[in-house]
C-alpha positions as CSV (number, residue, x, y, z in Angstrom):
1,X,144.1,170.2,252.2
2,X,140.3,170.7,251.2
3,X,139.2,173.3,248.5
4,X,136.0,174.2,248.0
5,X,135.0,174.7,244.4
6,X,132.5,177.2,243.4
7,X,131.0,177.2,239.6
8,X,130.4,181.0,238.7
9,X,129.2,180.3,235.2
10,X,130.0,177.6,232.2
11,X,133.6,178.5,232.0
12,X,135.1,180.5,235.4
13,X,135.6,179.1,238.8
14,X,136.4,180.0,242.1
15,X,138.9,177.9,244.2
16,X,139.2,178.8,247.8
17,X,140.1,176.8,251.0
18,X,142.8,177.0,253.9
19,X,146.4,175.2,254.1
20,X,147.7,174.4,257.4
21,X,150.9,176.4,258.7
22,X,152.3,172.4,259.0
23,X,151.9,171.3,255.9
24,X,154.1,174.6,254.5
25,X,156.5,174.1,257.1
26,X,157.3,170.7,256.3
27,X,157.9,171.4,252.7
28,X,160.2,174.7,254.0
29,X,162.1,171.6,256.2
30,X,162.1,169.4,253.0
31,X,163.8,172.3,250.8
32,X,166.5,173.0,253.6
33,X,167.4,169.0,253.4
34,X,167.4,168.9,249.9
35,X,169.6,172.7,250.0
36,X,172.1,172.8,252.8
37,X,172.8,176.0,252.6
38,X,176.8,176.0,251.4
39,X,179.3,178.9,251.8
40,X,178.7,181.8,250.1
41,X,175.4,181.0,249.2
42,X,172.5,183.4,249.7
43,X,171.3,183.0,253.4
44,X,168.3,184.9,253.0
45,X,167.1,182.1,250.5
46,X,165.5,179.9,253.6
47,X,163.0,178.0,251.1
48,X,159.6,180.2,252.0
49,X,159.2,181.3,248.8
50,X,160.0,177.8,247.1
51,X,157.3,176.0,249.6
52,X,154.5,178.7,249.2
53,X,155.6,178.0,245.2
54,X,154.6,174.0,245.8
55,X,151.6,175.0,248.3
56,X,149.9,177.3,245.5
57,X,150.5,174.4,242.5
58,X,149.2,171.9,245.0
59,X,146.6,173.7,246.0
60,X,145.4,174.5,242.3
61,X,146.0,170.7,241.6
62,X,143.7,170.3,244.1
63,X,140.9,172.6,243.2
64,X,141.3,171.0,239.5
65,X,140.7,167.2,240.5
66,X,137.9,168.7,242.9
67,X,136.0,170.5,240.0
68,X,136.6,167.5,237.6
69,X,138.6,169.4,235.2
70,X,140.5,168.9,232.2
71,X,144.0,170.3,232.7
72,X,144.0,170.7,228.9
73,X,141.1,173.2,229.0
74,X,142.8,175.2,231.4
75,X,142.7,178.8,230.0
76,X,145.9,181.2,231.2
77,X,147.4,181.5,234.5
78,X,145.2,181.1,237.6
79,X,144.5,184.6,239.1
80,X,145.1,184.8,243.2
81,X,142.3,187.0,244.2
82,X,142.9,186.6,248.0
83,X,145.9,185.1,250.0
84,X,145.3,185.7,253.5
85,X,148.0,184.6,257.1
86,X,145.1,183.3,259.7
87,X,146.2,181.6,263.1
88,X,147.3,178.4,262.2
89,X,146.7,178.0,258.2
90,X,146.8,180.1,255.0
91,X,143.8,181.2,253.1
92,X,143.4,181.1,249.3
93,X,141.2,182.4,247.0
94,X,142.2,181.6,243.1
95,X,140.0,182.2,240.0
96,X,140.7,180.0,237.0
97,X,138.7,179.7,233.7
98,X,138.6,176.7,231.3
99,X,138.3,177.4,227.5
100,X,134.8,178.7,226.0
101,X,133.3,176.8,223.5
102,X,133.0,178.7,220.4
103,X,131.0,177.4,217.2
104,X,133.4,178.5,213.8
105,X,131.9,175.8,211.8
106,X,128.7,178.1,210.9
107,X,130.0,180.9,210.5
108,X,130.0,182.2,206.8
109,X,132.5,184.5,205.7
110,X,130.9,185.7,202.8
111,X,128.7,187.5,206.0
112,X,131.6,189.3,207.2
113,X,134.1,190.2,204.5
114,X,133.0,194.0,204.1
115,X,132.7,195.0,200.1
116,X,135.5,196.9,198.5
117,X,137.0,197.6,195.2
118,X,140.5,196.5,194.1
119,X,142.4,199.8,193.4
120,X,144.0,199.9,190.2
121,X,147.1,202.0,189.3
122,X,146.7,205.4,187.3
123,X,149.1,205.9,184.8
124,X,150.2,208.9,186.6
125,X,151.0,207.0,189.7
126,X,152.9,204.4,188.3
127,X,154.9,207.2,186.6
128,X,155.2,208.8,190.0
129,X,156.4,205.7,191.6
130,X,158.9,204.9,188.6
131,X,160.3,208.7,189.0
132,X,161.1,207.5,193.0
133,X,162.4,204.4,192.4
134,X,164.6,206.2,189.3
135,X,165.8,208.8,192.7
136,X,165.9,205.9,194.6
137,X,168.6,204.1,192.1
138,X,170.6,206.8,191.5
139,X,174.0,207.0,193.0
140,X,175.7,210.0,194.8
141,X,178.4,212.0,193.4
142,X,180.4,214.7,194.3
143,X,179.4,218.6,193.8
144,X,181.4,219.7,190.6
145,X,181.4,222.9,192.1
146,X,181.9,223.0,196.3
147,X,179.8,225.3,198.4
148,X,179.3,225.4,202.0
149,X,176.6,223.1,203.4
150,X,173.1,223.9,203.6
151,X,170.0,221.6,205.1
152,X,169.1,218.8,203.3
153,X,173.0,218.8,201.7
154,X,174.5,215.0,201.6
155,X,177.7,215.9,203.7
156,X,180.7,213.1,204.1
157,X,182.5,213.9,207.0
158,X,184.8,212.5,209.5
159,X,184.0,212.5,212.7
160,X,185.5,212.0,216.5
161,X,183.8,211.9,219.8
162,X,185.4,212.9,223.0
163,X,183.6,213.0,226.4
164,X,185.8,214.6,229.5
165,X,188.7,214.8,226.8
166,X,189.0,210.9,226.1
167,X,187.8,209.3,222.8
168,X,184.9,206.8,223.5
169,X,184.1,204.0,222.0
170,X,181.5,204.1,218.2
171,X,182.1,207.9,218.4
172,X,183.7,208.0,215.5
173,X,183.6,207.1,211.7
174,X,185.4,208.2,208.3
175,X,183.7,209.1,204.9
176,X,180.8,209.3,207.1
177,X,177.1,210.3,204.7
178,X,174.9,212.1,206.4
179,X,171.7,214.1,205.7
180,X,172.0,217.6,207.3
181,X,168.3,217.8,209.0
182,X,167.4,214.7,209.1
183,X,167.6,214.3,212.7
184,X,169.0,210.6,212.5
185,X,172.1,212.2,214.4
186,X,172.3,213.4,218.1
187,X,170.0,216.5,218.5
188,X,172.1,219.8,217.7
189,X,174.5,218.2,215.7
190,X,173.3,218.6,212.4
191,X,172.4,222.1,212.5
192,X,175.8,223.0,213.5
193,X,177.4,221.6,210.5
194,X,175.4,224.6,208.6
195,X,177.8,226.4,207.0
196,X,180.9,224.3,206.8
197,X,183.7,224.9,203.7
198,X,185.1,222.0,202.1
199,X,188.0,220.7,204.3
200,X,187.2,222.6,207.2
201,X,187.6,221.1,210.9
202,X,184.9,221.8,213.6
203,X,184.2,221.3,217.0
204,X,180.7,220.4,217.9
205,X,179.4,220.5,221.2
206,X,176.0,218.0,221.8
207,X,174.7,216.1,224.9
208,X,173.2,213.2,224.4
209,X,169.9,212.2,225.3
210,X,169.1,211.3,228.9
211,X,166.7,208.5,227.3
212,X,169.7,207.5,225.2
213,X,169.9,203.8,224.6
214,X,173.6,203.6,226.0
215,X,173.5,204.2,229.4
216,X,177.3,204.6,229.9
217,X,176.6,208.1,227.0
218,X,173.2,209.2,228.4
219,X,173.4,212.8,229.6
220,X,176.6,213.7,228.8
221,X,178.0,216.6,226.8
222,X,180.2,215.5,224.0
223,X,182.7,217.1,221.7
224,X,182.8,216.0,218.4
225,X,185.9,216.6,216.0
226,X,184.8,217.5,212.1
227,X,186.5,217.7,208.9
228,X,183.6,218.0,205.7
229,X,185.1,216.5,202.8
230,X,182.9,217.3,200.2
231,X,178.8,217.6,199.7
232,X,177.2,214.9,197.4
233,X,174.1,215.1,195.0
234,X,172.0,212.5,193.5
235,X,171.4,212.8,189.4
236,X,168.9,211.4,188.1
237,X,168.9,209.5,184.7
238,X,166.2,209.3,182.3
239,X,164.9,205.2,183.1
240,X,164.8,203.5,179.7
241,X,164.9,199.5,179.0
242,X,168.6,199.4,179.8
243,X,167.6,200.7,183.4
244,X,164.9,198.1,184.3
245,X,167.6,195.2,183.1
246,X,169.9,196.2,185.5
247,X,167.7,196.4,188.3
248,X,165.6,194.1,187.6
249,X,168.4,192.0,186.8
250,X,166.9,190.3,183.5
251,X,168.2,191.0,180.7
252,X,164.8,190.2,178.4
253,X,162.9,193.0,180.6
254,X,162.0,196.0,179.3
255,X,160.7,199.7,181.1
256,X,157.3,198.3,180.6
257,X,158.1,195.3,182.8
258,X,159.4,197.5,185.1
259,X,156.3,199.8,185.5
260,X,154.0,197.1,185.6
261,X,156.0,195.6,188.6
262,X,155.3,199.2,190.1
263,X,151.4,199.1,189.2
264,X,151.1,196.0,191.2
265,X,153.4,197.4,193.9
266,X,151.2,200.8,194.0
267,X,147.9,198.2,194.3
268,X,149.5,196.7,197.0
269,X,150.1,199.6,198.7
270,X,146.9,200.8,198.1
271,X,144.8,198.0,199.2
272,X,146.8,197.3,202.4
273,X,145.9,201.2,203.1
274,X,142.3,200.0,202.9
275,X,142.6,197.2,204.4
276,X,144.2,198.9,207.5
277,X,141.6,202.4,208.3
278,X,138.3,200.0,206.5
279,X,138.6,197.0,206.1
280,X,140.0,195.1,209.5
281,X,137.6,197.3,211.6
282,X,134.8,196.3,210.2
283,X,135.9,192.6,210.1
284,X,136.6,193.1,214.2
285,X,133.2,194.5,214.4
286,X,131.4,191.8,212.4
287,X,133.5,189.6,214.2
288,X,132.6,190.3,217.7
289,X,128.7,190.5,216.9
290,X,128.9,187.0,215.4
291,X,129.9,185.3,218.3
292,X,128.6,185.2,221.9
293,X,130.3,183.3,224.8
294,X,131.3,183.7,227.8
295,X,135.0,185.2,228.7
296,X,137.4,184.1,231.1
297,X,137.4,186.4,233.7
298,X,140.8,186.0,235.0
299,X,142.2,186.5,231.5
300,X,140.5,189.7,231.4
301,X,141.4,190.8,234.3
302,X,145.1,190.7,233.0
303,X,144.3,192.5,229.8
304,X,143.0,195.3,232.2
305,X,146.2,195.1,234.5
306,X,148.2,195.1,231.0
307,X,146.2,198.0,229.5
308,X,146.7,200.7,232.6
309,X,150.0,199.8,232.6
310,X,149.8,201.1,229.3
311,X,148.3,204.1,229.7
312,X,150.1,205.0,233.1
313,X,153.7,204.3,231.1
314,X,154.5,208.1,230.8
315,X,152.6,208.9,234.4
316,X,155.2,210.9,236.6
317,X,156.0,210.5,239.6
318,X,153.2,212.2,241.6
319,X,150.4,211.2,239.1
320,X,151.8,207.2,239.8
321,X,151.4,208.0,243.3
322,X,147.8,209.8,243.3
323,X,146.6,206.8,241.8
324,X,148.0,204.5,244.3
325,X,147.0,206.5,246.9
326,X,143.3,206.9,245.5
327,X,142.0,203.8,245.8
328,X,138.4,204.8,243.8
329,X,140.4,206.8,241.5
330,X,142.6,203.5,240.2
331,X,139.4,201.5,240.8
332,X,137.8,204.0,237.7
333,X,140.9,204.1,235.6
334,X,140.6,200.0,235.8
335,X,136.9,200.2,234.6
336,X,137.4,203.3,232.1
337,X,139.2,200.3,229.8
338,X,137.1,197.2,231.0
339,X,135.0,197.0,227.4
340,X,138.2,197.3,225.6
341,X,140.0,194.9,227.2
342,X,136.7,192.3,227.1
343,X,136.8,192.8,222.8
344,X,140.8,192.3,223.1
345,X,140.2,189.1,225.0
346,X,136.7,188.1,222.4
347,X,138.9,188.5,219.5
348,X,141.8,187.1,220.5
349,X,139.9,183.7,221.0
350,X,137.5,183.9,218.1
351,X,140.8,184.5,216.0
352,X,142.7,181.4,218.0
353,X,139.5,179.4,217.1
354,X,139.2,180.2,213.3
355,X,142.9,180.3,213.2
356,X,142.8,176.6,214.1
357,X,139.7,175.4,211.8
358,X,141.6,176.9,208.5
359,X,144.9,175.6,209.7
360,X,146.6,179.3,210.0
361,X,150.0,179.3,211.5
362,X,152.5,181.3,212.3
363,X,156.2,180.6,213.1
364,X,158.8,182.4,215.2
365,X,160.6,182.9,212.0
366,X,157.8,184.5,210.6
367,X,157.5,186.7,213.5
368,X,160.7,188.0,213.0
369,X,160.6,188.4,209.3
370,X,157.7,190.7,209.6
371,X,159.1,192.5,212.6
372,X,162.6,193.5,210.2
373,X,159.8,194.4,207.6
374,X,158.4,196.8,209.7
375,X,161.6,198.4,211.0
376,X,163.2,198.5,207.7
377,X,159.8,200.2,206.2
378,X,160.0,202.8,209.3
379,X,164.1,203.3,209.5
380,X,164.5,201.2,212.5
381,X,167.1,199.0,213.4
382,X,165.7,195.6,212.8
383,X,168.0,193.5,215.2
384,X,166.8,196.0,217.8
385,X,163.1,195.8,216.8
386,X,163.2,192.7,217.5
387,X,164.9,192.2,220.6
388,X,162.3,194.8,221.8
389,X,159.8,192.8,221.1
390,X,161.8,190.1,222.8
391,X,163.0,191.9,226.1
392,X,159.1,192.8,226.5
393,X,157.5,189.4,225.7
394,X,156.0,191.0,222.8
395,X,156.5,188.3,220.5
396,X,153.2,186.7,221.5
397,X,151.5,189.8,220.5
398,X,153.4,189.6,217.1
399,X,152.6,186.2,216.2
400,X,148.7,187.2,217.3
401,X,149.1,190.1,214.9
402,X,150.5,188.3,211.8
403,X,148.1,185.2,212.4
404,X,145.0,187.6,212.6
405,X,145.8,189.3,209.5
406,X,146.2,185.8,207.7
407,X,142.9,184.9,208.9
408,X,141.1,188.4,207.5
409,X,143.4,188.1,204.1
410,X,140.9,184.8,204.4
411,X,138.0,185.9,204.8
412,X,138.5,188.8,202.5
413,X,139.5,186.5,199.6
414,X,143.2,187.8,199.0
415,X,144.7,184.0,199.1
416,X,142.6,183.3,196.3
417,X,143.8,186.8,194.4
């Protein structure tokens, strides 16, 4: 096996070279003596696939000890950028890069951390904040005098499901709270609790979702049995120091303590809003102008693949295929998100390298901490959030995310705050 090695720049390389037809046919007659095939085992499983697996890895080996590389500066995945069946051999083309060198020790933060002010707290905002934490606090009791329900009425209902006539299973709950109208509930079925008496039993007719996340329930129509028990208000007490010991479960604390807990929660608040639509961008953008290096082509390359995947998620089925089809039409779609996926690619290593020089890390742990932060924040399920994340090897991205905003909390000052 020979590979020829050709040096495109200080980081990316192209390997390319044939295999002979032999030497991938004695590794398929290796795999078949090292697998009889056994009954009942899959027979179209004749150990191509397994061989061309070894051929490529040797093959890359190959190119490596060629170039003289370090394995350890291997950047990514190889790319294959040509694999072509001639007469008696196999022809490869693979593009690998090796890490860029990029120089954090001179960089000076106090050249990138944009200016701001640190927000503080009006009066009037912490009161407004103590008034929705007061809401937030107070406990639901019934209506002293029943009415029929109206939107935004805190119903408690029991409820059955039925699909073809047969119950099915998490369709049904007792002393169920719900919001009427705030569409956390199958589409259709809150509005047609509008109206309901105390004690009355309904039939409600919904389908769910064809998107719906059980696929045994997607699509179909479903009756729902209804009895309202009663509706269910929130009253609001007047927050005194009694209030703020039991909450904040210290009995020395008084309502002062409590608002000024508030006043640094509105700050907080506040500043991450700042930080989010002023501050990171114009860390990126300093950022990206500070350094200059050469990227990895092949990992661009992916980022591009990644990012019209992206945008052709919600393409139907005859856009998919016009873009297929249209070979200069893909070809411009690839190239209409080349610079964006070239700073993705920048920043994700200038974060990796000043990650590493200030000793930023980020554990799985972590990760998943942040991710139930979110979903609680946004009324997600957390578990769910994060098997998402998991199911769509998004955790990578995550742990990017979190380790990013460490470094600019950095370079911005907040660990010293």
């Amino acid at each position: 096996m020979k590979v020829t090695v050709e040096k495109i720049d200080d980081i990316n390389y192209i390997m390319s070279g044939n295999v002979d037809n032999s030497i991938i046919e004695a590794k398929v007659a290796a795999y078949k003596e090292a697998n009889p095939v056994k009954e009942g085992d899959d027979k179209k499983n004749t150990g191509e696939q397994d061989a061309a697996g070894e051929v490529f890895k040797d093959f890359i080996d190959a190119g490596i000890k060629e170039a003289k590389l370090n394995v350890a500066d291997i950047l990514g995945q190889p790319a294959l950028k040509k694999y072509e069946q001639q007469t008696d051999s196999v022809y490869f083309e693979v593009e690998v890069a090796t890490s860029p060198v990029i120089n954090v020790d001179s960089i000076v933060y106090a050249d990138i951390a944009p200016s701001y002010s640190k927000p503080t707290a009006s009066p009037e905002d912490v009161e407004a904040k103590l008034m929705e934490f007061v809401k937030q606090q107070a406990p639901f009791t019934a209506l002293e005098i029943p009415k029929a329900i109206e939107k935004d009425d805190v119903a408690v209902i029991d409820f059955t499901g039925f699909i073809d006539g047969k119950v099915f299973e998490g369709g049904s709950a007792e002393k169920f709270n719900i919001k009427v109208g705030s569409d956390k509930f199958i589409p259709g079925f809150e509005e047609q609790l509008i109206g309901m008496e105390y004690k009355e039993v309904k039939d409600i007719i919904v389908s769910f979702p064809d998107n719906y996340s059980s696929e045994d329930l997607a699509g179909k129509e479903a009756k729902f049995v209804v009895t309202l028990h009663e509706i269910q208000e929130q009253k609001v007490t007047t927050p005194d120091d009694a209030f703020a010991q039991k909450v904040l479960n210290k009995p020395e604390a008084t309502l002062q303590t409590l608002k000024d807990q508030l006043s640094e929660q509105v700050n907080a608040e506040e500043i991450s809003q700042i930080y989010m639509s002023e501050l990171k961008p114009k860390i990126v953008e300093a950022l990206l102008a500070a350094f200059d290096f050469t990227l990895p082509t092949n990992i661009v390359e992916q980022e591009i693949d990644a990012k019209v995947r992206e945008k052709t998620r919600d393409f139907d089925e005859a856009q998919h295929k016009a873009y297929m089809q249209d070979k200069e039409k893909f070809n411009e779609l690839r190239e209409s998100v080349r610079t964006e996926a070239q700073k993705s690619i920048k920043m994700s290593l200038i974060v990796e390298a000043l990650a590493k020089k200030e000793g930023i890390t980020v554990g799985e742990q972590e990760v998943i901490g942040a991710l139930g932060y979110q979903a609680t924040m946004t009324g997600q399920d957390p578990q769910a959030l994060v098997k998402y994340y998991q199911d769509n090897n998004l955790m990578v991205s995550a742990k990017m995310g979190l380790t990013e905003d460490k470094l600019f909390g950095v370079i911005l000052g907040f660990d010293k705050a």
